[in-house]
C-alpha positions, 0 to 999 in steps of 0.5 A, spaced: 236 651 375 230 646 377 231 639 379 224 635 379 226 629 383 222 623 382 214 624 384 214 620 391 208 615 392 204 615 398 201 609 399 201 603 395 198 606 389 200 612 385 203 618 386 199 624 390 204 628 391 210 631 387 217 634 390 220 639 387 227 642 388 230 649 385 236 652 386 236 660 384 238 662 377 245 667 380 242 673 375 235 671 378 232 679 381 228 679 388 221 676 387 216 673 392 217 666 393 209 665 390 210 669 385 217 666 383 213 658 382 207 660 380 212 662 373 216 656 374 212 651 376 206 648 370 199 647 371 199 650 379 195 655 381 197 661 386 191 658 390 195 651 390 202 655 392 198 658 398 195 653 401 202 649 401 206 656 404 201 656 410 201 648 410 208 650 411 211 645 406 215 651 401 223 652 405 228 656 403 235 653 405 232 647 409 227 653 413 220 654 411 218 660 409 212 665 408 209 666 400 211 673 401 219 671 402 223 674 396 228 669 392 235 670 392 240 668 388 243 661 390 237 661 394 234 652 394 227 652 394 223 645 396 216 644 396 211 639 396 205 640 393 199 635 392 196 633 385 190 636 383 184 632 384 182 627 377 176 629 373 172 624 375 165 625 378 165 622 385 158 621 386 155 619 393 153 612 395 150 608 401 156 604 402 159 600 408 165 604 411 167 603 418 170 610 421 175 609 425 177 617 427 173 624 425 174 631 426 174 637 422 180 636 419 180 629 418 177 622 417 181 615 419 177 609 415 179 602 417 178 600 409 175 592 407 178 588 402 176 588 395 175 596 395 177 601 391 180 606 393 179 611 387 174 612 381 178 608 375 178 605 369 173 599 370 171 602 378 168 608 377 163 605 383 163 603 389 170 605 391 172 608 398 171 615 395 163 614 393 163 611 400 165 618 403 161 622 398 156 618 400 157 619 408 158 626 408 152 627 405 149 624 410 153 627 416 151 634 414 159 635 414 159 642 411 168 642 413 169 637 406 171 642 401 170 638 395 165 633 398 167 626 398 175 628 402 182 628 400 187 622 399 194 623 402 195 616 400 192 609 398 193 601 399 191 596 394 183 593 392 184 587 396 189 589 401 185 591 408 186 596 413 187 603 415 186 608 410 187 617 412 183 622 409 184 630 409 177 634 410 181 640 407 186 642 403 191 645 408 191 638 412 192 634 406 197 639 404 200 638 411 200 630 411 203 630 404 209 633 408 209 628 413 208 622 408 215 626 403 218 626 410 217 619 411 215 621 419 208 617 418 208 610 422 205 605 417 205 598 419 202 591 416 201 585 418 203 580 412 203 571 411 208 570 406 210 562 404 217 560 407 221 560 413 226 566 415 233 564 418 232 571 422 228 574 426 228 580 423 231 584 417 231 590 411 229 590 404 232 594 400 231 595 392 229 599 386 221 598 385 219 599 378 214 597 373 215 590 370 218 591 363 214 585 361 207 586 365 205 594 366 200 591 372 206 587 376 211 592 380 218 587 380 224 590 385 231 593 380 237 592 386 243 595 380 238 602 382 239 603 375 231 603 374 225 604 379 224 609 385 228 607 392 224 603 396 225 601 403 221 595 407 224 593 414 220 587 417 220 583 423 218 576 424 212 575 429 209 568 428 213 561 424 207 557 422 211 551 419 211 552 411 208 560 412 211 565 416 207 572 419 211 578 419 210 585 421 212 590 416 214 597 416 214 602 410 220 607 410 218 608 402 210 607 400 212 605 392 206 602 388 206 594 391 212 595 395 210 590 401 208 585 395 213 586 391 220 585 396 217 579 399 217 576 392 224 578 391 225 575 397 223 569 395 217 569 399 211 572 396 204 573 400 200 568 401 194 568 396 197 573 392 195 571 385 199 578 381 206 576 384 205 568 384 204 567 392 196 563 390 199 557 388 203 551 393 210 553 394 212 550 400 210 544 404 209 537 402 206 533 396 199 529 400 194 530 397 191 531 405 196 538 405 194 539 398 187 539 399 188 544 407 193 550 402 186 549 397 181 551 403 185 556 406 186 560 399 178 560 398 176 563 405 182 567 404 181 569 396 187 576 396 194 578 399 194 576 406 196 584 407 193 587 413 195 595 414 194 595 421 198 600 424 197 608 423 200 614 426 202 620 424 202 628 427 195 632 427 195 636 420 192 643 425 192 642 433 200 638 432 198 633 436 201 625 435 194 620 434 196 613 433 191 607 431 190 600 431 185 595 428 185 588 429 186 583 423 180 581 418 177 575 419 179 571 413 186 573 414 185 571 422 181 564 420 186 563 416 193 564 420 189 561 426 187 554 420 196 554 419 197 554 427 194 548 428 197 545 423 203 547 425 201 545 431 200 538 429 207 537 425 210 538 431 206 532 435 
């Protein structure tokens, strides 16, 4: 009997991994753990189950296991394993990129806004991943596999920050563990319209694409549609009529930060898909009017920073943590409402 539970997304963009969760037929003879999902599992290589036995990330009742395990009826096998790469050609470009971390194994990218991360539909250069083509090319780094990296995860086009990428497949395989886990550490900073009556709090709902417009996620709180998602969120500095939150992703949904502070009623500031780029607190002056106008064109994106990453060293175990100040336009920006604020209180 198989359970195939939701793919689970790591980063604010599509699904990198998948989970699946087998529970062992009674009838079932005893066969190699490898060979037995080789035979269940679709378009998965023995290679691909390897690599995820050896990243450790194939359990059996809880425990992981080795690929020469043998099944057992009542058995329940969990394992995690990472979407094969899309059939796009990644080519090298000379592009900005600002590394934040290197070694052999993997390559931390404080990422700017208005980058894509991946090779899609109207993107297919200029993106995060032709930039590291193109890096690696330069380099001479022999230990990138496939040339241009491993994604474990994403953030949007135009939000800013930090972004990790494997050099191999076993550390990819390994840190998609750690992001199904929900052990990695992923803090943003984040300027969203209004004021909060506490200091801190726990956004809990369903996000799914919305019925009405496929490029809007929308928050489902009956949990009768979408995936689970998880925001925890704490109140860093009141600013009048915009607040700036720090926020801490429990889940990693497709614009999850987004999407829950506009089911909040405080969506992002500047943020054009979710309705946070127009005036929505605030006074009727045209002197107002005309400070909320200058702050969007300096600031012309979500104001989402992704600030914060730790997580566990994909081979030596060790725990990295890194930390990048904001971007100037969000800086220039909260430090153009801080005066402002300042001004109202006079």
């Amino acid at each position: 009997m198989k359970e195939k539970e939701p793919y689970l997304v790591t980063g604010d963009s599509q699904e990198l991994y998948e989970h699946h969760r087998i529970v062992i037929d009674p009838g079932q003879e005893p066969l190699r753990i490898d060979k037995f999902l080789f035979n269940r599992i679709v378009n998965v290589s023995r290679n691909k189950i390897q690599t995820a036995a050896r990243a450790g990330n194939i359990l059996i009742n809880d425990n992981p296991v080795k690929s020469n395990y043998k099944v057992r009826p009542g058995d329940v096998v969990s394992v995690v394993l990472t979407h094969p790469p899309r059939e796009v050609e990644i080519l090298p470009e000379d592009l900005p990129l600002e590394v934040v971390y290197e070694d052999k194994d993997v390559i931390v990218i404080n990422k700017a806004a208005g980058m894509v991360v991946h090779p899609a539909h109207a993107n297919y250069t200029g993106t995060l991943l032709n930039a590291l083509a193109g890096y690696f090319q330069k380099s001479g780094a022999k230990e990138v596999e496939n040339g241009f990296g491993y994604l474990v995860h994403r953030i949007d086009k135009d939000t800013s920050g930090l972004l990790l990428v494997a050099k191999n497949e076993l550390a990819q395989t390994r840190l998609a563990k750690q992001f199904f886990d929900h052990s990695v550490e992923r803090m943003y900073q984040a300027l969203v319209w209004g004021d909060f009556e506490e200091d801190e709090g726990t956004i809990d709902g369903n996000i799914g694409r919305h019925p009405k417009d496929r490029r809007q996620m929308t928050v489902f709180q009956d949990g009768s549609y979408g995936k689970p998602a998880i925001t925890h969120f704490k109140v860093k500095e009141r600013l009048g009529y915009v607040t700036l939150v720090e926020c801490r992703l429990e889940t990693g949904r497709t614009h999850q930060i987004r999407a829950h502070f506009r089911y909040l009623r405080h969506p992002l500031f500047s943020d054009e898909r979710y309705g946070g780029d127009i005036i929505l607190k605030g006074t009727t002056f045209t002197k107002y009017k005309q400070f909320v106008q200058n702050c969007f064109k300096i600031l012309s994106r979500q104001a989402l920073h992704a600030m914060t990453l730790g997580f566990v060293h994909p081979v030596s175990g060790k725990m990295l943590r890194f930390t990048t100040p904001l971007p100037e336009d969000m800086q220039t920006v909260i430090e153009k409402w801080r005066a402002y604020a300042s001004q109202r209180e006079v």
